[in-house]
C-alpha positions as CSV (number, residue, x, y, z in Angstrom):
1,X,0.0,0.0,0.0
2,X,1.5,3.6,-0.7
3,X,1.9,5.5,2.0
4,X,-0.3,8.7,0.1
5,X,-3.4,5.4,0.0
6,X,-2.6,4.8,3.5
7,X,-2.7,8.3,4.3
8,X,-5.9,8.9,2.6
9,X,-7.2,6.0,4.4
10,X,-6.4,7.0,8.1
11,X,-8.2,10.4,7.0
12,X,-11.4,8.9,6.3
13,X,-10.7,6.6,9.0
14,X,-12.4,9.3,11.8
15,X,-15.5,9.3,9.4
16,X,-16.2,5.6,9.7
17,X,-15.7,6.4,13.8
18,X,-18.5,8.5,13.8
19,X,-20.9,5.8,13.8
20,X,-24.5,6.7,15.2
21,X,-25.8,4.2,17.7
22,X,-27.4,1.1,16.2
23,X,-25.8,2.1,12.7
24,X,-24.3,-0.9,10.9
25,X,-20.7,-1.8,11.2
26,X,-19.0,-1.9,7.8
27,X,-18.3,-5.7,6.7
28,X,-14.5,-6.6,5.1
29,X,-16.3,-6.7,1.8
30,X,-17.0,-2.8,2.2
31,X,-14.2,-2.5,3.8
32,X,-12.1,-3.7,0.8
33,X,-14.3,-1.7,-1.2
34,X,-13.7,1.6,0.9
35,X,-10.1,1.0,-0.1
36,X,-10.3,0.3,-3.8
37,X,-12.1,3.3,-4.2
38,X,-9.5,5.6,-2.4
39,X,-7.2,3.5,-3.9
40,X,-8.7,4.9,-7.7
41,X,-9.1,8.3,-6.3
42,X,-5.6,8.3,-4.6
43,X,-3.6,6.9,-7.8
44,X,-5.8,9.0,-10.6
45,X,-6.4,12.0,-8.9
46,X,-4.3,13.2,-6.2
47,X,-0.7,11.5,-7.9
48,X,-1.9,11.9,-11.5
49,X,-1.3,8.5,-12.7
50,X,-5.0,7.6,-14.6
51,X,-2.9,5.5,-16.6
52,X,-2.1,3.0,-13.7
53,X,-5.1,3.7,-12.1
54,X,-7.2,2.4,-14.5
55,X,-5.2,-0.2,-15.0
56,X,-5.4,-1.2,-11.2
57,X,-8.8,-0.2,-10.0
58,X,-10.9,-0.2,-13.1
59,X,-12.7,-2.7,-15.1
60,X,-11.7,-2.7,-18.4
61,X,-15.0,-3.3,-19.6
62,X,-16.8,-0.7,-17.6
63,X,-17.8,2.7,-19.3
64,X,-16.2,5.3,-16.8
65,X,-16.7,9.1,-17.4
66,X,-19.0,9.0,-20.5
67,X,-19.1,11.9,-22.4
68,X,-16.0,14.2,-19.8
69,X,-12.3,14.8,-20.7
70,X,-10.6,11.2,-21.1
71,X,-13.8,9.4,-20.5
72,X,-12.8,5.7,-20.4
73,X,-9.8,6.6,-21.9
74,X,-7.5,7.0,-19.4
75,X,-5.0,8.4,-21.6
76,X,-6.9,11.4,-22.6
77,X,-7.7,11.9,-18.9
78,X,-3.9,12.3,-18.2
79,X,-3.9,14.9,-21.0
80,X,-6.7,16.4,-19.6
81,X,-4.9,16.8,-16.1
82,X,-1.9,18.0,-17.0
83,X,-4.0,21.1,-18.0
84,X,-4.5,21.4,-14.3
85,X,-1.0,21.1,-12.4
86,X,-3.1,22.7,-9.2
87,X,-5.7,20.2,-8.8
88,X,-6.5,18.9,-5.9
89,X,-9.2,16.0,-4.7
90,X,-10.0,16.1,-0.7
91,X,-12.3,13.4,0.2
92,X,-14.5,14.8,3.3
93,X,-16.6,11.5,3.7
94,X,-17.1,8.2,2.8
95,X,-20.2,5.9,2.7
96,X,-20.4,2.2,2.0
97,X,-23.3,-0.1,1.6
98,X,-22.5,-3.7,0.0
99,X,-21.2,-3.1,-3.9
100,X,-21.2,0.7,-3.2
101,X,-19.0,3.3,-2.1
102,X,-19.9,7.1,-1.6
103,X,-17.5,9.8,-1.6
104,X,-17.9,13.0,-1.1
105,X,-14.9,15.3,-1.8
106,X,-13.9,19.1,-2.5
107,X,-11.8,19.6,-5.8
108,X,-9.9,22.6,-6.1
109,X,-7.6,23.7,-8.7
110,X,-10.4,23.0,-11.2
111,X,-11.7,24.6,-14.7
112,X,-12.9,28.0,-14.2
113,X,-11.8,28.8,-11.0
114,X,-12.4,32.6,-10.4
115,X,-15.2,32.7,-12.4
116,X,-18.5,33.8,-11.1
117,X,-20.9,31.6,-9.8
118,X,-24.5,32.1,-9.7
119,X,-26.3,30.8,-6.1
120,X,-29.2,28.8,-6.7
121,X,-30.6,31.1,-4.0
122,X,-32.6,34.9,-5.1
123,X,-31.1,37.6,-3.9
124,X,-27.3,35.6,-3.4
125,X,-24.8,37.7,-5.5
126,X,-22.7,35.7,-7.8
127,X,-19.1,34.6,-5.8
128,X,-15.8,33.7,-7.2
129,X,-15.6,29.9,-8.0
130,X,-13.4,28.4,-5.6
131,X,-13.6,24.9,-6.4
132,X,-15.9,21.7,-7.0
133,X,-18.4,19.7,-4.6
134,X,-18.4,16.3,-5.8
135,X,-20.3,13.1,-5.1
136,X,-19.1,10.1,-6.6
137,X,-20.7,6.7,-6.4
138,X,-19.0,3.4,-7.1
139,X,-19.9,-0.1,-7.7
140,X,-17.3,-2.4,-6.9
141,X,-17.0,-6.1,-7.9
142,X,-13.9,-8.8,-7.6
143,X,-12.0,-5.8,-6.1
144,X,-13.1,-3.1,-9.3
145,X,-14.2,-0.4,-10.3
146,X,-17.4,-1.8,-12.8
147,X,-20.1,1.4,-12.5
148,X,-19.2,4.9,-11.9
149,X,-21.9,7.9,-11.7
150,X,-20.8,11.5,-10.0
151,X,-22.7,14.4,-9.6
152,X,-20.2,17.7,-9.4
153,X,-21.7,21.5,-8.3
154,X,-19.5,24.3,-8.3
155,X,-18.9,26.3,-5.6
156,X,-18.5,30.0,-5.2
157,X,-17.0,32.1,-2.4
158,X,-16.0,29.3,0.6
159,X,-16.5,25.7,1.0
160,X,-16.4,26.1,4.3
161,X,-20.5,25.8,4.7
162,X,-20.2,23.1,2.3
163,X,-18.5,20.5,4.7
């Protein structure tokens, strides 16, 4: 295990201690699916290495990213980050439940930072965009990535309410 995966692990690990009463404990299935998902995000992108990523994590006959820069094509999704030498993916929480893994994450560093962004709230004046709010959902079989779906919302002015 790298020590930037076993990093990432022992950050998340806090999130998993914050167990309500009477919630379920995680299983070693989701367990081992909590860490190939960190594993993908960890290797892809916080070291830049979709390449080996993929190659590791991934499928190869799952459709990951349709239609976004690189897609399944992990190639073009290294091309697409070296556009971006400041990005940065800080996983705030993660969820499991059998096949599935939940992350929720901050990504700054991203496309149009600085832009304005327009609150879904009347009356909010547009803020600088200071990064992303992304939720990404995995299914995991035989220790991979098969199904992928994210939902990503920009965020202007702080992320601080955010998370």
């Amino acid at each position: 295990m790298s020590i930037r995966l076993a990093l990432l692990l022992a950050a998340a690990a806090p999130l998993a201690a914050d167990t309500p009463p009477g919630a379920e404990t995680p299983t070693r299935k989701e367990a081992a699916n909590k860490a190939v998902a960190l594993g993908y995000i960890d290797m892809v992108w916080v070291q830049h290495r979709p390449v080996e990523g993929f190659s590791r994590y991934v499928d190869a006959k799952s459709i990951h990213y349709p239609g976004k820069p690189g897609g399944s094509n992990p190639e073009g999704l290294a091309r697409f980050l070296k556009g971006f030498p400041n990005f940065r993916y800080n996983v705030k929480r993660v969820f499991t439940d059998g096949d599935y893994v939940i992350v929720h994450s901050l990504l700054t560093g991203v496309p149009g930072t600085g832009e304005l962004v327009k609150s879904p709230q009347p009356g909010v004046e547009p803020r600088p965009k200071v990064g992303d709010e992304v939720v990404d959902i995995y299914r995991i079989r035989n220790g991979k990535i098969v199904e992928h779906w994210d939902t990503i919302e920009a965020i202007g002015g702080t992320a601080e309410g955010v998370f």
